[in-house]
N, C-alpha and C positions, 0 to 999 in steps of 0.2 A: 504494500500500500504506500508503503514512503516513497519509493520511484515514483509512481503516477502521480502523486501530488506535487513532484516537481518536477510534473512533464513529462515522465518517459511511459510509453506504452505501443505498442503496436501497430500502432493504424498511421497508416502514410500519410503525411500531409503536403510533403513535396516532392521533387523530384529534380535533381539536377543534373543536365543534361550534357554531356561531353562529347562534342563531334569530334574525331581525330583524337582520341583517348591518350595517345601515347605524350602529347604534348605535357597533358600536366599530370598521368598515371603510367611515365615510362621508368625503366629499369634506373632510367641515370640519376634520377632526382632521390635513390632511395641511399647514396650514399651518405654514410653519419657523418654529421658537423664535428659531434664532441660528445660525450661522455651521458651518458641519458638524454640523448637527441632524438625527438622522433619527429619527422619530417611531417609536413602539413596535411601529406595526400594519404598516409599513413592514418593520420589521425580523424580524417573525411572517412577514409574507406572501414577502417571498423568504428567510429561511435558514433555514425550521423543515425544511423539505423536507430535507436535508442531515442532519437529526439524528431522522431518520424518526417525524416528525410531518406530518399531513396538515389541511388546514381544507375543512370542511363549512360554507359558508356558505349560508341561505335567506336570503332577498327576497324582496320584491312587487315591487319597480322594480330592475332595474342601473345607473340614471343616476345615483344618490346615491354608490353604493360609489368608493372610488377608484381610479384606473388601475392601478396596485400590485397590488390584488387581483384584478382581471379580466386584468392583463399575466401573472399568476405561474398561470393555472386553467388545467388540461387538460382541464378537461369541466366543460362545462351542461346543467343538465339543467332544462326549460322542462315545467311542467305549466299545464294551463288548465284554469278551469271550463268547465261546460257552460253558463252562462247567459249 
């Protein structure tokens, strides 16, 4: 009950939306500063969920993104050309 009276519960309220994912959820940004450093997109991809935000990321490739955000995803959704 103490979470939900300050906020946190389950139900989505947003969603932010990342075209070309790898820009601000790629491998290079996951390098540490210093010593209990955790980077920003780090800290988006596991505790936005908790304050019911959700991330919509697109790609062309998932090898770039970092483990972070493929650890924290409940679903992919894979479309292909025809060619």
């Amino acid at each position: 009950m103490g979470d939900m009276s300050r906020g946190h519960d389950h139900s989505l309220r947003e969603v932010l939306v990342s075209d070309e994912a790898a820009l601000e959820f790629g491998t290079e940004f996951s390098a540490v500063a210093g010593s209990g450093y955790v980077p920003i997109h780090k800290r988006i991809c596991t505790q936005s969920r908790s304050f019911g935000v959700g991330i919509l990321a697109g790609t062309q490739m998932l090898s770039p993104l970092d483990d972070c955000l493929k650890a924290n995803a409940a679903t992919f959704v894979c479309l292909c050309c025809p060619d």
